[in-house]
NULUM-691969 format. One line per 10 residues: number of its first residue (from 1); their letters; for each residue y, z, x of N, C-alpha, C. Coordinates in steps of 0.1 Angstrom, whole numbers, plus 5000, padded with zeros to 4 digits. Layout:
REM NULUM-691969
NUM	A	Y:Z:X:Y:Z:X:Y:Z:X | ... $
END
This chain:
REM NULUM-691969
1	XXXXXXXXXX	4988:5000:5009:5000:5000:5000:5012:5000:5009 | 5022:4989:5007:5032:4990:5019:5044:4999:5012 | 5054:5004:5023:5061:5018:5020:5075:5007:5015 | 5081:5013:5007:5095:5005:5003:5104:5016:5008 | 5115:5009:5011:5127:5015:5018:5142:5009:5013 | 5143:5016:5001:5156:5012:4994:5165:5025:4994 | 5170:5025:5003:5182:5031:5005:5196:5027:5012 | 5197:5018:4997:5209:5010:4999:5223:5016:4996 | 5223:5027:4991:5238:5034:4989:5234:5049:4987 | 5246:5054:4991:5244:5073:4989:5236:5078:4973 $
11	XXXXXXXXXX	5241:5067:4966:5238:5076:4952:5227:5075:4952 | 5221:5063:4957:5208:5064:4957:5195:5073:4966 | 5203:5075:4979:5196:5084:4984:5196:5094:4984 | 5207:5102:4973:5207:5113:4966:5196:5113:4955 | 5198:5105:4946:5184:5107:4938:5172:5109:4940 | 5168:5101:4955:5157:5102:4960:5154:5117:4965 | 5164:5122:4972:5162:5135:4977:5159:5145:4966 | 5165:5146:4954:5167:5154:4942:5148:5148:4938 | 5145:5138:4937:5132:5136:4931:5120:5146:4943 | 5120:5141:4954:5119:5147:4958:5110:5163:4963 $
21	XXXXXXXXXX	5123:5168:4954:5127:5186:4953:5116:5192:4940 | 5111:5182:4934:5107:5186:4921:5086:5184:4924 | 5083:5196:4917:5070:5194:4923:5062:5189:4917 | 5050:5184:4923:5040:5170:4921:5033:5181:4908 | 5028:5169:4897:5021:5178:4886:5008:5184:4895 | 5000:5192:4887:4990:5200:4895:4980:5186:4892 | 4969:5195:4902:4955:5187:4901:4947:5193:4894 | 4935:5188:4884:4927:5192:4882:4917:5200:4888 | 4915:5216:4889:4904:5218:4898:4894:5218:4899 | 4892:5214:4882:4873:5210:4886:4873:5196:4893 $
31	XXXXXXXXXX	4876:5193:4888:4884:5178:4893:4882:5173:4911 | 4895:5184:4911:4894:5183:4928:4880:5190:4938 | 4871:5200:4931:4861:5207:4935:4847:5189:4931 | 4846:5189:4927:4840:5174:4920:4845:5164:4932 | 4852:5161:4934:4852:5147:4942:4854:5155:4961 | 4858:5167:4961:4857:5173:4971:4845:5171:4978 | 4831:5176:4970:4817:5180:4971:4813:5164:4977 | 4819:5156:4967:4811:5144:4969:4815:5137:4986 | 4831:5143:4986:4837:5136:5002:4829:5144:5009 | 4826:5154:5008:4818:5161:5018:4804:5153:5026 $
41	XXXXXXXXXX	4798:5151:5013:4785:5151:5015:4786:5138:5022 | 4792:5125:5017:4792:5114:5022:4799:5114:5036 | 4808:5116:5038:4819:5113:5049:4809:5123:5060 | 4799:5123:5059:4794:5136:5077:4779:5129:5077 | 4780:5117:5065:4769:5107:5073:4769:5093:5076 | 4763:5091:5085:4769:5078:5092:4757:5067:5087 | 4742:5070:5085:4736:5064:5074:4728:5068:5061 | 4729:5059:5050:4723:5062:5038:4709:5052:5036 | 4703:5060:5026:4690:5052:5022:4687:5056:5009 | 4689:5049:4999:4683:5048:4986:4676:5035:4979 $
51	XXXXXXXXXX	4671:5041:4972:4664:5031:4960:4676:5030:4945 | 4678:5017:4944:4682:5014:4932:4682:5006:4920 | 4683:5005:4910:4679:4997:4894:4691:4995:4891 | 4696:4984:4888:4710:4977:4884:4706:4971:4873 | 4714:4974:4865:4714:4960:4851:4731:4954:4848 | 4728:4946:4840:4741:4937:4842:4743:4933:4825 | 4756:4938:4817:4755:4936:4807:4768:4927:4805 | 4769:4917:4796:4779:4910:4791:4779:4912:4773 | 4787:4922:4768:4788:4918:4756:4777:4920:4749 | 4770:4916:4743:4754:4916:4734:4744:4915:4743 $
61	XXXXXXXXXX	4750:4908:4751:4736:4905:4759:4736:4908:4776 | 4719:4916:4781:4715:4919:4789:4709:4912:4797 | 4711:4909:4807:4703:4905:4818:4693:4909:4822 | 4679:4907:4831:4669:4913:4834:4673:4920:4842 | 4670:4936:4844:4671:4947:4854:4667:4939:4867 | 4671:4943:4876:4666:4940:4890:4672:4958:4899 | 4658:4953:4908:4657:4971:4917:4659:4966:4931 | 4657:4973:4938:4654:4975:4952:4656:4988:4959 | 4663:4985:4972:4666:4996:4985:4680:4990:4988 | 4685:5002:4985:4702:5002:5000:4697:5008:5011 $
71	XXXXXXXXXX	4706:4999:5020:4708:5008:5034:4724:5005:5038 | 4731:5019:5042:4740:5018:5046:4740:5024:5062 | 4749:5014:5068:4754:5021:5081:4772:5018:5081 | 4774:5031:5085:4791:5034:5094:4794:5023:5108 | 4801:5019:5109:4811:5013:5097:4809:5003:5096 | 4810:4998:5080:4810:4985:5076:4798:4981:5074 | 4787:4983:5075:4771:4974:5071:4763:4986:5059 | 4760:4973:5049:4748:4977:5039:4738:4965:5038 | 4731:4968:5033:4717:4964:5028:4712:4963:5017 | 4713:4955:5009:4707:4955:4995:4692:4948:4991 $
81	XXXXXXXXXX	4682:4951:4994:4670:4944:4995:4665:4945:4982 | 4660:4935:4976:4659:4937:4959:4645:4929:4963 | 4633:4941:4956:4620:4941:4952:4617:4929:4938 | 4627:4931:4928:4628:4926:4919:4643:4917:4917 | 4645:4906:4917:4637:4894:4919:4632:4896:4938 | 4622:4894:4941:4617:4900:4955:4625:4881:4961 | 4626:4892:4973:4632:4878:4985:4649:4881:4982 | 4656:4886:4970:4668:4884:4971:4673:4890:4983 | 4691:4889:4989:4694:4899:4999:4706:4896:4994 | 4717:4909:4998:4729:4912:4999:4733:4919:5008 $
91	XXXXXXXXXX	4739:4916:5017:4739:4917:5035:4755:4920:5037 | 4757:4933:5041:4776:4932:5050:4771:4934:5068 | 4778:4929:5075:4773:4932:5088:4785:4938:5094 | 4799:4943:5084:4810:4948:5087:4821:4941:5088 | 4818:4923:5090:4832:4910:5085:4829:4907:5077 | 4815:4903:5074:4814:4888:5062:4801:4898:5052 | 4806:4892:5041:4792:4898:5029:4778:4880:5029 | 4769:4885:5029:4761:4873:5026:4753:4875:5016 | 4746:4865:5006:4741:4869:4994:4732:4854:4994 | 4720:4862:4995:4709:4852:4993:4703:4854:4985 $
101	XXXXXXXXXX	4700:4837:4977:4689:4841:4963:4683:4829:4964 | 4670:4836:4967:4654:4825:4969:4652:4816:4964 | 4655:4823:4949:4652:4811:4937:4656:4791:4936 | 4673:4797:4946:4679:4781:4948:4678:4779:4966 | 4672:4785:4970:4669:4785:4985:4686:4783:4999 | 4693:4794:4984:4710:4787:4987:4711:4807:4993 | 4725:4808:5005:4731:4819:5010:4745:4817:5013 | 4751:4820:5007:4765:4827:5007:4772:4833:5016 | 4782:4828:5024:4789:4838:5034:4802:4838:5029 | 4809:4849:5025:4816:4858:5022:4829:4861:5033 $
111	XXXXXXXXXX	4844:4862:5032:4844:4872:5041:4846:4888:5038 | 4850:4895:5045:4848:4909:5037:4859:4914:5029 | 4868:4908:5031:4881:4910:5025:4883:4901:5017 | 4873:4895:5008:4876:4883:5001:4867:4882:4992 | 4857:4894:4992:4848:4890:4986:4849:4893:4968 | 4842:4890:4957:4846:4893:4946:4833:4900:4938 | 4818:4900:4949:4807:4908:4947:4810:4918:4939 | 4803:4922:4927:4804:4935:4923:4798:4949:4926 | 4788:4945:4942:4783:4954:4949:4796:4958:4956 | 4807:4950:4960:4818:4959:4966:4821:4971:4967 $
121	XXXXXXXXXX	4824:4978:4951:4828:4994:4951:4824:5000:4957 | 4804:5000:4963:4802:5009:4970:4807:5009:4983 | 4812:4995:4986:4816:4999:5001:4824:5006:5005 | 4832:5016:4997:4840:5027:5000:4833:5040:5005 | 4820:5036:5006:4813:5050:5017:4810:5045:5022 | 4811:5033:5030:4815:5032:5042:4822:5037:5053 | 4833:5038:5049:4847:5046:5055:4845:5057:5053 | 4856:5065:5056:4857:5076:5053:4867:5077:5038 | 4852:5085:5032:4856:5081:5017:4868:5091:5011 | 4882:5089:5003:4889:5096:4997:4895:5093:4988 $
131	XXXXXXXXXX	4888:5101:4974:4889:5094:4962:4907:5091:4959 | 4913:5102:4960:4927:5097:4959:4938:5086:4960 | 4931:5085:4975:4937:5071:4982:4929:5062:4974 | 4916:5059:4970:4905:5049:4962:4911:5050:4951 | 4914:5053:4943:4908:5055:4925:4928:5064:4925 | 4929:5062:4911:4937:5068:4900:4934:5067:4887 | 4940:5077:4880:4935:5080:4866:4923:5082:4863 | 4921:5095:4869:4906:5103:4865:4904:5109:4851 | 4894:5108:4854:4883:5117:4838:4875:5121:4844 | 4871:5133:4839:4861:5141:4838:4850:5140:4827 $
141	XXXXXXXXXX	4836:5138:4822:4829:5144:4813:4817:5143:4822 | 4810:5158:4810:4802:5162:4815:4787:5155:4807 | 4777:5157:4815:4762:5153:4809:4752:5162:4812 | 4746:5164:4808:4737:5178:4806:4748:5185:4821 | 4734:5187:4831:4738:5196:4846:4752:5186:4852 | 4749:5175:4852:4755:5167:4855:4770:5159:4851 | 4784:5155:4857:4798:5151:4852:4797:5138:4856 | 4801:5129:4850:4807:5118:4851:4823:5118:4855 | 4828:5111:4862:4838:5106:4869:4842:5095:4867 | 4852:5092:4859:4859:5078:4854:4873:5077:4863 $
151	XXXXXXXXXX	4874:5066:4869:4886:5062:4879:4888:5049:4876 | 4902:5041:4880:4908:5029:4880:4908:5029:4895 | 4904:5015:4900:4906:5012:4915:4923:5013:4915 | 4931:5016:4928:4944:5017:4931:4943:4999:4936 | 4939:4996:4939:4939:4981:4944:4937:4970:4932 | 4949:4966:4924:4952:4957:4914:4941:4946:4924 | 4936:4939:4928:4934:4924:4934:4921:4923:4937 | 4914:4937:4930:4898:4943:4932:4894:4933:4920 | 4884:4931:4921:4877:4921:4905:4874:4929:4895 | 4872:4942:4895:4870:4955:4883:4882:4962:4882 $
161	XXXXXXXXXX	4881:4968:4870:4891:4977:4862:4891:4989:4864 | 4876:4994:4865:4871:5012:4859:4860:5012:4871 | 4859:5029:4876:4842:5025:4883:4842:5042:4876 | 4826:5043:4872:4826:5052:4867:4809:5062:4877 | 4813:5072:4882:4802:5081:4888:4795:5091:4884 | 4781:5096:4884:4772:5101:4876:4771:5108:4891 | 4781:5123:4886:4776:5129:4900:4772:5144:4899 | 4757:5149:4904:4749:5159:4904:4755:5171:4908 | 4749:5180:4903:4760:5198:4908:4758:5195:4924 | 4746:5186:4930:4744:5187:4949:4754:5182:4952 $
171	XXXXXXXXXX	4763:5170:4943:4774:5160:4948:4767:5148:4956 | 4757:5145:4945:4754:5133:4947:4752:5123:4939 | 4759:5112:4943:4758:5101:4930:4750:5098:4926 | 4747:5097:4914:4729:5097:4904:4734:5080:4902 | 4743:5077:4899:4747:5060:4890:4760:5064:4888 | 4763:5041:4894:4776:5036:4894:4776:5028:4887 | 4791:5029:4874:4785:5021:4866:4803:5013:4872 | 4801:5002:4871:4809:4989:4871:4817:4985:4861 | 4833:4985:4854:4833:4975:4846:4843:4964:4852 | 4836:4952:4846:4845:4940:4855:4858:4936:4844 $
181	XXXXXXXXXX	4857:4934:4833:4865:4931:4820:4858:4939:4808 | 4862:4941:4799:4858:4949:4786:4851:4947:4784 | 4840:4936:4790:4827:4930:4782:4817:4932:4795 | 4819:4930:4805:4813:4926:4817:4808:4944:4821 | 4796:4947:4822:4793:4962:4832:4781:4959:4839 | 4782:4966:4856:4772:4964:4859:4768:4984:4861 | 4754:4984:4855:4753:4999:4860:4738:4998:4873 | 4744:5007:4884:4735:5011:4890:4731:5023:4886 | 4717:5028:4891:4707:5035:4891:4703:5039:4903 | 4709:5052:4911:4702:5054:4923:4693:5066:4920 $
191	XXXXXXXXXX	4683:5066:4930:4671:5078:4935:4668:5081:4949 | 4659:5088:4956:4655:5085:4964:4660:5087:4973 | 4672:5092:4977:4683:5093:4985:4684:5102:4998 | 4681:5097:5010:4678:5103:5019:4689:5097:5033 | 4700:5108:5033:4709:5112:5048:4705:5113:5060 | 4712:5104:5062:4710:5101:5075:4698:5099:5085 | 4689:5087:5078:4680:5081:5084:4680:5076:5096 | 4670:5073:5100:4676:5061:5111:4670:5049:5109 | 4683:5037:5110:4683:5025:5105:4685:5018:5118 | 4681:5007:5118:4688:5000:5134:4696:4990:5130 $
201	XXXXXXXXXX	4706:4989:5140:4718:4980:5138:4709:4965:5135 | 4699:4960:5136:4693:4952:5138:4693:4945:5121 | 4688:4954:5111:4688:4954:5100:4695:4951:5092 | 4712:4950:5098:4726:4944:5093:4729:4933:5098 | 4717:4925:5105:4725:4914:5108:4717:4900:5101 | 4727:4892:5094:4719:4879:5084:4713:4870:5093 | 4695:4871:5089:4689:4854:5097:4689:4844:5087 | 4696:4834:5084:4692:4823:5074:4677:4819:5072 | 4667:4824:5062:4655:4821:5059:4655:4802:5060 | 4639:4802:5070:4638:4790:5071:4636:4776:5058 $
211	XXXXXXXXX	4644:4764:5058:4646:4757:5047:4660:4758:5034 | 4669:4777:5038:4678:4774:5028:4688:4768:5038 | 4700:4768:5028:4713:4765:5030:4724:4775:5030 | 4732:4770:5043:4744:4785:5039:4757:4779:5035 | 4761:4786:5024:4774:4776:5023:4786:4789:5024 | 4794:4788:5035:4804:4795:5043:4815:4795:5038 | 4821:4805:5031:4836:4804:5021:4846:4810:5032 | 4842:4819:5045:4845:4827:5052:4859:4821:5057 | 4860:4807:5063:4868:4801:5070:4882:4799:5066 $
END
């Protein structure tokens, strides 16, 4: 977010100073205890390993579920290996995202700053994750043991609206649910979840399966 600097006359940078002087509304503290737990737990590992179930809804109609395995590594690489449809991949190596699907023997290179994937949102645990700077306009609700967390991305130019987190009293995300437009949701389904494995950098890097095609948006 770039800083503005309009202080073009006294009156004005009297106002500013008077704004200022006046103090920021409070935070929620369940609120802040809730996304606290979750920076915790994420930001002190450098890799992740879960299993996850994604479905994809437009409106009336559902798409076939598809599962797999994430793998995340610090900084900048994940792994999305899907069991179901088997052979798919969704690949960050920390510049470009690639996305291969078997079916048309076709892969995708991405750059990372460009990409419009709705696996994106997770790459905010990547970094060092801070919901503040990420997200505004929170909600709170609760589900049995477990709160949901409703946020607006702070970055208008993101392809989604809302991302919504299903997070456990451990402060760990159970499911991300996605919405792209009012009609469009993708929800994930994580389990399985195991800190700080060991992954080899090896694993982040895309081989073009022999016979497809890469078609390169990156340039």
């Amino acid at each position: 977010m770039s800083a503005r600097i309009l202080l073009c006359t006294l009156a004005f940078s009297v106002s500013v100073l008077a704004a200022a002087k006046r103090p920021l509304p409070p935070r929620d503290a369940r609120l802040d205890a809730v996304l606290h737990g979750v920076e915790q737990r994420y930001n002190g590992a450098k890799t992740l390993y879960l299993k996850f179930t994604e479905t994809y809804s437009s409106g009336k109609r559902v798409r076939q579920t598809e599962s797999g395995a994430l793998e995340l590594r610090k900084p900048g690489r994940m792994r999305w290996d899907y069991a179901t449809p088997p052979g798919k991949l969704f690949l960050s190596d920390g510049k470009s995202f690639y996305l291969y699907t078997p079916s048309t023997q076709r892969a995708e290179k991405t750059a990372f700053r460009d990409t419009e994937d709705v696996h994106a949102p997770m790459a905010f645990l990547l970094g060092k994750l801070n919901f503040y700077r990420e997200f505004s306009s929170f909600s709170l609700n609760p589900e049995g043991n477990d709160v949901w967390v409703a946020a607006e991305p702070n970055n208008p130019s993101l392809p989604y609206s809302k991302v919504e987190f299903l997070i456990t009293p451990g402060s760990q995300i159970k499911r991300l649910r996605v919405t792209q437009d009012d009609l469009s949701i993708l929800d994930f389904t994580f389990e399985d979840e195991k800190l700080n494995p060991v992954i080899s950098p090896e694993r982040f890097v895309f081989h073009l399966p022999p016979g497809a095609e890469l078609e390169d948006t990156s340039r």
